[in-house]
N, C-alpha and C positions, 0 to 999 in steps of 0.2 A: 422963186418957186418953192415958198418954205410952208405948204400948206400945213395947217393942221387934219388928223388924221378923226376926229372927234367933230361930232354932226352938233353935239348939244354944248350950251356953254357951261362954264363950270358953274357948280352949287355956290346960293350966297349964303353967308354965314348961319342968317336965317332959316334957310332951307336944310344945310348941315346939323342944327340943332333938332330942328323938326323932325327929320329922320333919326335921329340920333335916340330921341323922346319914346319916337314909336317903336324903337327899334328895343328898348330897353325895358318900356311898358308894355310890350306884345299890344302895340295898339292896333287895332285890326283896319282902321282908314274911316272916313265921313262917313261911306256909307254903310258900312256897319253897329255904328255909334248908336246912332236912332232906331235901331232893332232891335239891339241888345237892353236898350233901356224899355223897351216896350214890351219882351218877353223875359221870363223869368231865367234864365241860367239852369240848363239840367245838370247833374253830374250823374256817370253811370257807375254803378256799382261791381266791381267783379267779386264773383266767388268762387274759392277754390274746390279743384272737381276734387273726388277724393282719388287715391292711387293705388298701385296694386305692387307690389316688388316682384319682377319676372326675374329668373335668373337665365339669361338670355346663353344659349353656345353657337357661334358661330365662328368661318374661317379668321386666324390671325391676319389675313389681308386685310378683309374686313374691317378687322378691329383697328388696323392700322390706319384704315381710311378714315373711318368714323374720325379717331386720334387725329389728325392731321385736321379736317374738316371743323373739329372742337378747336385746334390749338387758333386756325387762321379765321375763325369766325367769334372765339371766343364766348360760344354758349358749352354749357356744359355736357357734360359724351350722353345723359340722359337726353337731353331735350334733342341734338342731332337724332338719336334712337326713334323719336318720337316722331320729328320732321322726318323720315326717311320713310318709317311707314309706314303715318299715317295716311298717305294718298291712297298705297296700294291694301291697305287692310280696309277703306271706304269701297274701293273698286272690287272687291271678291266679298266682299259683302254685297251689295248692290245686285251684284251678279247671283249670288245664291239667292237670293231673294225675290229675283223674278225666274 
């Protein structure tokens, strides 16, 4: 009663390689092959917005939170600042506006 626990058999060397290929050349598979060679490749462009330096005061909790949210996310305490509120500065705009 020494089943295997595994529905598929294992890769042949062949197939190891294969994957190995695509996996190294970001190959996107067959059927993407023949699409890519048919349409041109875009690239997008970004451009930086320009910025404004706030000198922001708010509670040291706060600031602590921000701190901890930068250290285990690893973006910088600006950009947390920014995620945090830009939702709510979309939504009271919105609101004044109708």
């Amino acid at each position: 009663m020494n089943k295997s626990k595994f529905s598929k058999p294992p890769l042949t060397a062949f197939e190891k390689e294969k994957k190995a290929e695509e996996f190294l050349n970001f190959y996107p598979g067959k059927e993407s092959k023949s699409v890519q060679t048919d349409e041109k490749v875009q690239t997008r462009t970004f451009t930086k917005e320009e910025v404004k330096p706030l000198a922001l005061r708010f509670p040291m909790s706060l600031a602590n939170d921000v701190k901890e949210i930068s250290a285990l996310t690893g973006l910088s305490i600006n950009a947390v600042c920014v995620e945090l509120l830009r939702p709510a500065a979309k939504l009271k705009l919105k609101s004044l506006k109708e």
